[in-house]
N, C-alpha and C positions, 0 to 999 in steps of 0.2 A: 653732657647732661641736658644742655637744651633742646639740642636736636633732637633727642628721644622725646623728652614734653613736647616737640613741634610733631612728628611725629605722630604721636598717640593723639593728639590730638585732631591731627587731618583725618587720620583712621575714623575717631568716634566723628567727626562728620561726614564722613562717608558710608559709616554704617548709617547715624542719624539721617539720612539724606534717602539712604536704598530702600529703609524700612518704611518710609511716609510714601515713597512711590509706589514699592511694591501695596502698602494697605490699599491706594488708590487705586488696583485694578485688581483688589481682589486675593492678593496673596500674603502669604506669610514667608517671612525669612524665615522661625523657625523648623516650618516644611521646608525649606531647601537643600538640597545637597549636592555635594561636590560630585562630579562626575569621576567614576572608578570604573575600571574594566570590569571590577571585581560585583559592583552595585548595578550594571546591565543587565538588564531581563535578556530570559532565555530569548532566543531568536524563534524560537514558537509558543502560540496560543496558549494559557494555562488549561493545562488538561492534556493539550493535544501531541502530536508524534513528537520524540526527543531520539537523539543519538542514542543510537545501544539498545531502542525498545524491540523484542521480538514479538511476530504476530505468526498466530498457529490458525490456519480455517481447514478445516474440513467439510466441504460440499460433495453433494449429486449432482453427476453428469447427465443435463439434461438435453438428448440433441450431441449428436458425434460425430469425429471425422476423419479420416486416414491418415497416414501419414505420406508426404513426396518421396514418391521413384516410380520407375520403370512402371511397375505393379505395385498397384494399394497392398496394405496386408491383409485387405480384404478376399482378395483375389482379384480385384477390378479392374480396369487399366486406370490411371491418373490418379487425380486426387477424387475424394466422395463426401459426401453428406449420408447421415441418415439417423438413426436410434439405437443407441446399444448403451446398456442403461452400467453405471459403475460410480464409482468416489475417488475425487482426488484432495491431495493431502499438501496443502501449503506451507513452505517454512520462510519468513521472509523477515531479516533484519537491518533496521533504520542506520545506515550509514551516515544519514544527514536527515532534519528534518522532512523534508522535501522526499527523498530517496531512500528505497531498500535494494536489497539484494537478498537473493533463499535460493530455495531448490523445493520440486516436485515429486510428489511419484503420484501416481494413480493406474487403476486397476478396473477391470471391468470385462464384459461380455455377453453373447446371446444377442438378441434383441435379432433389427431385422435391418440393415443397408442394402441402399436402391433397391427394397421392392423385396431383396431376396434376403430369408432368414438363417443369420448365421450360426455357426456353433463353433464357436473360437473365443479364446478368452486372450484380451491385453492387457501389456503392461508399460505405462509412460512415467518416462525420467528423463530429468535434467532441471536444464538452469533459468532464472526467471528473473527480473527488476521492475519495480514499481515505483512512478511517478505520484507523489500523493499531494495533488494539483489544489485539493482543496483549504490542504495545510496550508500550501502558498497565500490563495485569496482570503483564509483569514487573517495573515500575519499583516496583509498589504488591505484589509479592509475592513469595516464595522460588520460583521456577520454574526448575525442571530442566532446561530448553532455554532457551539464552540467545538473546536476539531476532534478534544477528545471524546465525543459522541459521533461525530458525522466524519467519516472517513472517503470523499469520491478520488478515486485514483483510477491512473492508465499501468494498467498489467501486460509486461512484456516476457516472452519465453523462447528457450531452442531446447531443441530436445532431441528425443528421439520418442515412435512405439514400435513397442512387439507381442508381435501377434501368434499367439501358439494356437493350432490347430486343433478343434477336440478326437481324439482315438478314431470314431468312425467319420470323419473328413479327410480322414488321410494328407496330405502335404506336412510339409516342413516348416518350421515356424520363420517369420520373417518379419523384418523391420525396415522402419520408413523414418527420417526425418518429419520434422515439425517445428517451423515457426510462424508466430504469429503475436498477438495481442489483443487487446479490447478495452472498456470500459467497466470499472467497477465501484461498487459502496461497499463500506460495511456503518453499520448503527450500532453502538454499544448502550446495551441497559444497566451494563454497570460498569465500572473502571476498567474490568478486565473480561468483561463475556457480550456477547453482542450476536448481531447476523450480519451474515452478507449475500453476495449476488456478484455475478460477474458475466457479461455477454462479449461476445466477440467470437474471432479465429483463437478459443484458449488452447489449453494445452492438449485436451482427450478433447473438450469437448467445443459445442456452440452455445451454451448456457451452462448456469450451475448456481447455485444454491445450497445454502448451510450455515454451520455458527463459526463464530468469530471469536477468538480467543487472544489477549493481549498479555505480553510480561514485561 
């Protein structure tokens, strides 16, 4: 029985003792809390990318490129540059704050590569992962735009296009590998609908542009 009174006693002076220091710089025991796995903030920004979130964009291909082999699908030797105007369709889910995974397709033709105008229409598919770089710097820093509005991520893909001929071009339809990446944003106006942009070596194209849709 003493030992509990000796006890309870050392306790209330060491609560009596924590609460006069803690006032002294400003704090309150009663704001304190024990540490729990359970009471840890998510490991990103409020707002911004979580586990399991999916992002849907659909942009215009502004700016286009062949795909690697022998022969472009264009008909050209190597790889090309040039304008062939279409939309491609992003599916891409947050495996980790930081990181997605999706897939592609996109569609398009006409327009005019190296100088000469085509009449063939494409179709690209495959697989695609993004780095979303910015999530990082605001987890790891005071940033004025909270992530779930400001999205800059590095978009990576492999794929493949194919190129079908139109009726009076006569050949065979043929395909080309494609990889490459770039730098991207997207800005969201509200929780779930935004724009974006993405430049680089993408998937069809060298530029793109469209909205942004989040779930």
């Amino acid at each position: 029985m003493k030992n509990l009174v000796k006890l309870s006693l050392v306790l209330a002076i060491v609560f009596f003792t924590a609460n006069i220091f803690a006032s002294e710089i400003g704090m309150s025991t009663s704001n304190m809390k024990l540490y729990s796995p359970m009471a840890k903030s998510k490991s990103s920004s409020s707002g911004g990318i979580q586990k399991g979130d999916m992002q849907l964009d659909v942009s215009f291909n502004l700016g286009s490129h062949s795909g690697f082999g022998k022969k472009s699908a264009f008909g050209f030797g190597g790889v090309g540059v040039g304008f062939s105007p279409g939309v491609t369709i992003n599916f891409d889910y947050a495996v980790h704050p930081y990181a997605s995974v999706g897939g592609y397709i996109g569609f398009g033709g006409g327009g005019k590569f190296a100088g000469t105008k085509i009449k063939a229409a494409y179709v690209g598919v495959g697989a695609r992962g993004v780095f979303h770089i910015y999530q990082l710097i605001a987890d790891k820093a005071n940033t004025k735009v909270d992530p779930g509005k400001l999205d800059f991520y590095f978009p990576f893909h492999v794929g493949a296009t194919i190129i079908i001929p139109g009726k009076k071009s006569g050949g065979k339809a043929t395909a080309g590998a494609t990889v490459g990446g770039g730098l991207g944003v997207r800005y969201y106006f509200t929780n779930n609908v935004g724009i974006m942009s993405e430049v680089g070596w993408l998937e069809l194209a060298l530029f793109k542009v469209g909205a942004a849709f989040k779930f």
